[in-house]
N, C-alpha and C positions, 0 to 999 in steps of 0.2 A: 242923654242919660246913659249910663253905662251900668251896664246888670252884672253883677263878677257869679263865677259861677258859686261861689259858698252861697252868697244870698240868694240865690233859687232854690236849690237844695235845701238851708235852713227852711224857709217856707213852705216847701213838700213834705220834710220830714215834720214840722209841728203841725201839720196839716194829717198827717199819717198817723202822727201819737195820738190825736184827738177822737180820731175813729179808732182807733186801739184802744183808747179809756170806755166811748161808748161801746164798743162790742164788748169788752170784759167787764162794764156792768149789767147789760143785757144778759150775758151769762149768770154773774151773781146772782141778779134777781129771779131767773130760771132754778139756782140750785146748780150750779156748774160750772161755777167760778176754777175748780181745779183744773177744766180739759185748756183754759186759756194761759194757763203758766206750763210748760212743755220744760221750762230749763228750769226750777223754780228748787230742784233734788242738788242743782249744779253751782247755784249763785244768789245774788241779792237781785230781788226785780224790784227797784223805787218807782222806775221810770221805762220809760221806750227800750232802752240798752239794760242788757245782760252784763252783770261784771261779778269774773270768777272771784269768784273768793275762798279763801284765803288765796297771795298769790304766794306759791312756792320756789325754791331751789331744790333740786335732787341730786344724788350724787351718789359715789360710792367704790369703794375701796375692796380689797379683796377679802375683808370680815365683816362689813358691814353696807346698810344703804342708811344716808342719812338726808334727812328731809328739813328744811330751815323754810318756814310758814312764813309771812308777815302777818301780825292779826294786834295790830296796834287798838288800844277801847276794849281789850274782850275780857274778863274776869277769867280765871283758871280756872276757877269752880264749876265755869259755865262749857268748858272744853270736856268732848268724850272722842278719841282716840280709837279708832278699834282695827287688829286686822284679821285677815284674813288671806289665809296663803299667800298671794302678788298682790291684795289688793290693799291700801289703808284708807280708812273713810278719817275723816275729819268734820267735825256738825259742832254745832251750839249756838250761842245770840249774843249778839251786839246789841249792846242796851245804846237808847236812844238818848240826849240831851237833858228829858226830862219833863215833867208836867210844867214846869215853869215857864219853859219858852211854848209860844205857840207855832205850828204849822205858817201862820200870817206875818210874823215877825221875819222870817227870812225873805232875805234876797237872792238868795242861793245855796243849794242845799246839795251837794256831791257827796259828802260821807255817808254811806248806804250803814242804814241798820235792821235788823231785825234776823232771824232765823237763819241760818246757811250750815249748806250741807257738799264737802265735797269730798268726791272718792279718789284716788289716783292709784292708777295700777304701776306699782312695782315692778323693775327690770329684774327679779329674779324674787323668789317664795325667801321667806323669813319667820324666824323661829320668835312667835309672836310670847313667849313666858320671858323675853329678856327682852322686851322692847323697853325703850328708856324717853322721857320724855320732860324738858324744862323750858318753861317759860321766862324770859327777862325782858325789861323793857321795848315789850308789845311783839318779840321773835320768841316763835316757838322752835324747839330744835328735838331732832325726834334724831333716834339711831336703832334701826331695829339691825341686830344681827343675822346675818343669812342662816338660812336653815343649814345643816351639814351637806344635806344634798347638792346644793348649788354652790360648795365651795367648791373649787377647780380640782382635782386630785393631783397625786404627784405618779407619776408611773415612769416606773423602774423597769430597764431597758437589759434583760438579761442578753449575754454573751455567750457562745460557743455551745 
């Protein structure tokens, strides 16, 4: 018989989630279900693993940082935006399937729903009364212009 190492592993770790469900119900029932979600400001927790969410691209040009979200399932109405000097939060919910399907119906469930909240700090302060933001087929695309402070200056090199 030959054991590969994924199949031990697999076995440890559903072995590890199991005791992580039991301890974060124990919590619940204490009243303290929030000290067991530690990333919980940062991602979706359905399960054992953390997965950020939204995932992003950053970038940026010499007037602007622009930010390209993936957030495929999410209503715009449900999206709030906010920044703050370097930093921009991004939060709202992923609505789930629906009353109709139940939990027991699946055989496999990876598309995480519910709540998420993520911040990402900005490579330079931006001038948050012109941020710009549109949503199209599930990419959100953000362009916040830099503040005047952090645009580069030009400096003029007097002679004689």
């Amino acid at each position: 018989m030959v054991l590969r190492y994924n199949d031990l592993f697999s076995g440890m770790f559903q072995e590890l989630d199991s005791l992580r469900r039991e301890v974060d119900r124990a919590f619940q029932e204490a009243g303290l279900g929030r000290w067991t979600r530690p990333f919980s400001r940062y991602s979706f927790l359905p399960g054992w693993r953390a997965r950020v969410y939204p995932l992003v691209n950053l970038s940026e040009d010499k007037e602007a940082v622009y930010v390209e979200a993936m957030a495929p399932g999410i209503t715009p109405d449900s999206l709030n935006i906010s920044v703050l000097k370097d930093q921009l939060t991004l939060s709202g919910e992923k609505a789930g399937p629906g009353e109709e399907v139940k939990d027991t119906d699946y055989h496999r469930s990876e598309r995480a729903t519910g709540k998420f909240l993520r911040t990402i700090r900005l490579p330079v302060e931006v001038n948050a009364d012109k941020v710009a933001a549109d949503y199209k087929d599930g990419l959100l695309s953000i362009t916040l212009p830099k503040a005047e402070t952090a645009k580069p200056k030009q400096i003029t090199v007097k002679t004689g």
